[in-house]
Structures are given as structure tokens and as C-alpha cells.
C-alpha positions as CSV (number, residue, x, y, z in Angstrom):
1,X,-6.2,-29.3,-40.1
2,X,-7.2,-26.3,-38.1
3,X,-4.2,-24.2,-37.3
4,X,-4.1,-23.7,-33.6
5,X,-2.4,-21.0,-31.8
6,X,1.2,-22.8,-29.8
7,X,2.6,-20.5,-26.7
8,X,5.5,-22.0,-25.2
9,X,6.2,-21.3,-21.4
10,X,9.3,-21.3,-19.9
11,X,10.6,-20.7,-16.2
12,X,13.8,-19.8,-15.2
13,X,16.2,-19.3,-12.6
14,X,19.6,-17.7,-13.2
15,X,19.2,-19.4,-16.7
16,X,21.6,-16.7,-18.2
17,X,24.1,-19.0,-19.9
18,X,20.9,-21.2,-21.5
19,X,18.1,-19.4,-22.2
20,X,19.4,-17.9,-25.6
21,X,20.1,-21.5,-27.0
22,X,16.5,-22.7,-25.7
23,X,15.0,-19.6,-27.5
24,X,17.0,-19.5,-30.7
25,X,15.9,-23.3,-31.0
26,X,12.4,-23.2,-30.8
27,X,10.7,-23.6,-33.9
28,X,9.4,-19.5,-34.9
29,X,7.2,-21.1,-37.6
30,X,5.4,-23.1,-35.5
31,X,4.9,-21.0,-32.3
32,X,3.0,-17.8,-31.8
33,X,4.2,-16.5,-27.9
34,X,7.1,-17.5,-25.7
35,X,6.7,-16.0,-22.2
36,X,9.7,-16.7,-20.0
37,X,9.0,-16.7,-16.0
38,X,12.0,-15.0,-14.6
39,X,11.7,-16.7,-11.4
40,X,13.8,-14.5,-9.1
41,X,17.0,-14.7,-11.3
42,X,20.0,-12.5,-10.0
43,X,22.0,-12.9,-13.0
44,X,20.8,-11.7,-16.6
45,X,18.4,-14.4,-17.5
46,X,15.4,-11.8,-18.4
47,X,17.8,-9.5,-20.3
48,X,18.6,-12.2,-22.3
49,X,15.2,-13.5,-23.0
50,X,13.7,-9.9,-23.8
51,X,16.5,-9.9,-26.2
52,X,15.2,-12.8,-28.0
53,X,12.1,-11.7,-28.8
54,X,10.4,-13.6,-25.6
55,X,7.7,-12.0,-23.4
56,X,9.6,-11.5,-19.8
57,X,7.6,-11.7,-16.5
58,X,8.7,-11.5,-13.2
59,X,8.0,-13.6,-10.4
60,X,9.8,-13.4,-7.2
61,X,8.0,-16.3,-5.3
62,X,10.4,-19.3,-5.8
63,X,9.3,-22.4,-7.1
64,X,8.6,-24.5,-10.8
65,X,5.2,-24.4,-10.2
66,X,4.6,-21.1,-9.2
67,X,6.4,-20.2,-12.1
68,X,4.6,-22.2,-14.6
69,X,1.1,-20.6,-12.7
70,X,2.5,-17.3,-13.3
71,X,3.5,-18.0,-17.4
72,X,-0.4,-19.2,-17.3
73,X,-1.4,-16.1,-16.2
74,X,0.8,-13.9,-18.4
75,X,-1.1,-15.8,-21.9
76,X,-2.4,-14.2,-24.6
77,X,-5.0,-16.3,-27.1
78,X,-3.4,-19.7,-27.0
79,X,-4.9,-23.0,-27.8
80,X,-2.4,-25.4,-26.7
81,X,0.7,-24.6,-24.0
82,X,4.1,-26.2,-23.5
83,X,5.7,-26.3,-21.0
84,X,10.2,-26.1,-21.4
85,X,12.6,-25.7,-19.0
86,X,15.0,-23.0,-19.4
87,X,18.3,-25.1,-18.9
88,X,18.6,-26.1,-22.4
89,X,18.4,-30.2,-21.4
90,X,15.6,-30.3,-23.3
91,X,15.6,-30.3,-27.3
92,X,12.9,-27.5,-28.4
93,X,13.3,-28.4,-31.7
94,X,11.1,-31.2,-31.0
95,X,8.3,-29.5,-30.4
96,X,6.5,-30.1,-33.4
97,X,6.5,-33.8,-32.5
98,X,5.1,-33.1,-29.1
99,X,1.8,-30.9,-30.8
100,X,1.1,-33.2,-33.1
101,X,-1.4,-35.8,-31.2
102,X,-3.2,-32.7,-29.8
103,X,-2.7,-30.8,-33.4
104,X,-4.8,-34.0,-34.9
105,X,-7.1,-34.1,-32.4
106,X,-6.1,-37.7,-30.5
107,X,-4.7,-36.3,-27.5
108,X,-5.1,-33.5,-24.7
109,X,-1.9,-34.3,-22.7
110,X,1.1,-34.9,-24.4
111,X,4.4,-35.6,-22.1
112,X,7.6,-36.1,-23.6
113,X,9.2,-38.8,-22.1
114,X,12.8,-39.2,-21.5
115,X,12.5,-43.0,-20.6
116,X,11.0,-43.8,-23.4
117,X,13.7,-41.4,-25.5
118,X,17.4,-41.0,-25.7
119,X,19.1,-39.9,-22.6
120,X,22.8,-38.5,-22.8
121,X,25.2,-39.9,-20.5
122,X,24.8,-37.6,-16.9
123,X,21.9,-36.1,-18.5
124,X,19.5,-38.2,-15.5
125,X,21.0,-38.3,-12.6
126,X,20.4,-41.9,-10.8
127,X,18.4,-40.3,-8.0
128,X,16.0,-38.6,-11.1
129,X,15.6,-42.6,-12.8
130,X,14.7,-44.0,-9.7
131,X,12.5,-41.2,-8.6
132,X,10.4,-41.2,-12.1
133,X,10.1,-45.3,-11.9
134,X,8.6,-45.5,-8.3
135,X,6.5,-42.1,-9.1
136,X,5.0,-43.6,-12.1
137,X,4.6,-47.0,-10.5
138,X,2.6,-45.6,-7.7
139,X,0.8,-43.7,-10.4
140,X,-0.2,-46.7,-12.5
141,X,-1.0,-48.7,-9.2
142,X,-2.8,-46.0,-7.3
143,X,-4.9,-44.3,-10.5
144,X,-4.8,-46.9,-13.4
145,X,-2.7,-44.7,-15.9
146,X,0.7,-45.9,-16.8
147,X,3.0,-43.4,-17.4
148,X,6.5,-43.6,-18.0
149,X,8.4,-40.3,-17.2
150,X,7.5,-36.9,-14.9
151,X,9.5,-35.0,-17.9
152,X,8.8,-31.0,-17.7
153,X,8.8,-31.0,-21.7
154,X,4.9,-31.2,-22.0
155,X,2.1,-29.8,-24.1
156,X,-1.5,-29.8,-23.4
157,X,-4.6,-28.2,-24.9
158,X,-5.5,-24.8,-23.1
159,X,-9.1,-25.6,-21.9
160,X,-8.1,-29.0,-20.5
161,X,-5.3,-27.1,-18.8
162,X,-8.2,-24.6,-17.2
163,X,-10.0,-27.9,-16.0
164,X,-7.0,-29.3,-13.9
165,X,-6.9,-26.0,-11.5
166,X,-3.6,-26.5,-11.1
167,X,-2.4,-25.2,-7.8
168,X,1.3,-26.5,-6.9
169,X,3.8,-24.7,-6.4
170,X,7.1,-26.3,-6.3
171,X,8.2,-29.8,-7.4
172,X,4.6,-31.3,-7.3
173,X,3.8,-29.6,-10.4
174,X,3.9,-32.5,-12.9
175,X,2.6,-35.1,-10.8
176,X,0.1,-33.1,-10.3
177,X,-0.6,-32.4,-13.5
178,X,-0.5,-35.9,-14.5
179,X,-2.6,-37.0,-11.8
180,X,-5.5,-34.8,-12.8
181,X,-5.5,-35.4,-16.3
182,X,-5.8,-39.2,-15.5
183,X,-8.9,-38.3,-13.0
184,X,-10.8,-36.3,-15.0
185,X,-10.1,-38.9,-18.4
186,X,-8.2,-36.8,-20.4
187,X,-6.5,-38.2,-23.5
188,X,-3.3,-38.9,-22.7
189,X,-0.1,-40.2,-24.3
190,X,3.6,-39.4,-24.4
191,X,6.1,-39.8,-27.1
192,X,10.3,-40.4,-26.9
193,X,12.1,-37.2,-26.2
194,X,16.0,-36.7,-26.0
195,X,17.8,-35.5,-22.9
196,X,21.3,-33.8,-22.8
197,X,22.9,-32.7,-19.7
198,X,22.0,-29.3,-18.4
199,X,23.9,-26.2,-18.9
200,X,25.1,-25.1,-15.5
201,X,24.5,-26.3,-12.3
202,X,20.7,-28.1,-11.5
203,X,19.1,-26.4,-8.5
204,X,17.0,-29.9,-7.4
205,X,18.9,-33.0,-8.9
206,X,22.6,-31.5,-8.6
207,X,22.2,-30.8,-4.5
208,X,21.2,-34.0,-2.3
209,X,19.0,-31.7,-0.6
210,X,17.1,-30.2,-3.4
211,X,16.8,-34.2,-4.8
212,X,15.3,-35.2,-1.4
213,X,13.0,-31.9,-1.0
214,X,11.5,-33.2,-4.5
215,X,11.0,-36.8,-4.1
216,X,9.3,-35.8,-0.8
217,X,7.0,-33.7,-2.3
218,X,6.4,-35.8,-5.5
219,X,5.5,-38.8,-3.2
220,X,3.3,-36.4,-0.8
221,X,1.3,-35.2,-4.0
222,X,0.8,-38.7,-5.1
223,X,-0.3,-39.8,-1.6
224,X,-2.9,-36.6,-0.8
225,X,-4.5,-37.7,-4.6
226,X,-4.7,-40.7,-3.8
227,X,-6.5,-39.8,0.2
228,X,-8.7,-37.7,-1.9
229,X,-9.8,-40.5,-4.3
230,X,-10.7,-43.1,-1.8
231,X,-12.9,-40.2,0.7
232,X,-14.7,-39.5,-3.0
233,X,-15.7,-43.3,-3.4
């Protein structure tokens, strides 16, 4: 097996408590380039993350997806990308797990789901489950791909990445991303992640507002794909 270059990107906001667990824990054997998005952070979250050995860049526009376009941007050579959220709910360590369909060639898109994984009690807030079920059900009705999870713990292969022209910048990132890949026929599959509950306070699920402001969006993405689909028939 060819050995393919892995660069992990990571956004964060005032991650300063997390970011050293989520960088100590991701596998240094198997990844060549962690670039963490400090996404505005007033606290030390790029201090921390230069610290570690991670490539730090700044980006004061607020939002996940802006982020993650930014962390694009920053690459060096890289042949696939995942994508980790900085709050230390996800388990890096499982990252070799996640590579591994687009490692052996059977897969372009790899999400990892948390449905279909172990979920630690308060880890998914109920707002979060019911959000993912009706966002993938509209997804498998709407586009014909049945997905079981929006999770941000993700890896795809670089040039299929450079196909999707991703272009959200907030919460519509992984729809988005999701969406496309189903569009254009990419190989897609996810496999069972675990969940623990993040470290601090979330800035989307934990408020009522940030919960609503991202449903809205992820249902607004879904919808102007969908527009776009039938006007191309």
C-alpha cells in the first residue's frame, strides 16, 4: 500500500483547556501536518497549540467553516485531510480507523459517525440527535444517500476535497460537504466513532440560540441543494 501523506485540521475557539489533550492524542506515526485554525480565540488556545508542535494560523472571521476553509488554505503536500474539532469530544486516536477505506482505496469520504458509535451520556445533546436524524432523513430522501450522522470527525482525499468548492462558512459546513460528495458520486461510507462530552462550554449545542442558528442553517443548506438540483434537471 502506497503511503499517503495525512494532515489533520483543526479549528478552534478559546479551546485553551482542550487542545493539548486533542494534540497529544493524535497518532504522530501516522500524521505528517496538524494545522490548528485559531478562530478568534481570546484565551491561549494558539499558545498551546504552537506548543505542541502544531502549525497555528489565525483567522478572525468567526465561523466552523471559515475556519476549516482557512486550515485548507494553510496545507502543505497532503493527500488526504481530516477534519477534528478542537474540544476534545472526539477520540483522535481513532484516526487510523477513519483513513483506512481511503488508505485502501474503497472510499473518498469517510465520516465518522457517532450514531452508529458509542456516545457518552451528555456527550449529544437531545437537540444535536434530533437535528442529525431529520438532516440525514431529508438527505437520503432529497439526494438518495443515506447517511447516518453530520459528525465533524471526517477524512477525505485531497483532490476530491478540491472538487466540492466548498464555500460555507458557518454550521452548513458538513451538510454541505456531504451533500456534494453525494452529487458528484463520490465513494462514500462512515464507520462507528465514540463521543465523550466536551471539555468546556459548547458555543452551538450548549446555548438555545447557537442550537437554533444551526439547525436553521443546516436545514437552509439542504433546502438551496436540493432548489439547485431540481432547476439542473
Amino acid at each position: 500500500m502506497a503511503s499517503l501523506a495525512i494532515v489533520v485540521v483543526i479549528p478552534a475557539y478559546n479551546e485553551e483547556s482542550a487542545i493539548g489533550k486533542v494534540l497529544a492524542d493524535i497518532p504522530s506515526d501516522l500524521v505528517c501536518q496538524v494545522v490548528v485554525v485559531d478562530n478568534g480565540s481570546t484565551d491561549a488556545t494558539a499558545e498551546v497549540a504552537r506548543s505542541m508542535g502544531a502549525k497555528v494560523v489565525h483567522e478572525p472571521r468567526r465561523g466552523y467553516g471559515q475556519a476549516c476553509l482557512t486550515g485548507i488554505a494553510a496545507l502543505d503536500d497532503a493527500d488526504i485531510v481530516v477534519f477534528l474539532d478542537g474540544d476534545y469530544s472526539d477520540y483522535p486516536e481513532e484516526m487510523p480507523a477513519l483513513v483506512e477505506p481511503i488508505r485502501r482505496d474503497e472510499a473518498d469520504l469517510v465520516i465518522g459517525s457517532r450514531t452508529l458509535g458509542q456516545s457518552e451520556k451528555g456527550a449529544l445533546m437531545p437537540q444535536q440527535r434530533f437535528g442529525n436524524a431529520l438532516a440525514t432523513w431529508l438527505i437520503r430522501l432529497l439526494f438518495g444517500v443515506r447517511y447516518t450522522d453530520l459528525g465533524p470527525f471526517r477524512a477525505i482525499r485531497r483532490q476530491a476535497l478540491e472538487r466540492l468548492h466548498m464555500v460555507d462558512c458557518n454550521f452548513g459546513w458538513t451538510v454541505e460537504m456531504q451533500i456534494k460528495a453525494a452529487q458528484l458520486g463520490l465513494r462514500c461510507c462512515e464507520i462507528p466513532v465514540r463521543y465523550r462530552p466536551r471539555l468546556g462550554i459548547s458555543k452551538i449545542s450548549g446555548t438555545l440560540s447557537g442550537s437554533l442558528r444551526a439547525g436553521y442553517k443546516i436545514l437552509w443548506t439542504i433546502a438551496r441543494y436540493a432548489r439547485r438540483q431540481e432547476v439542473g434537471r
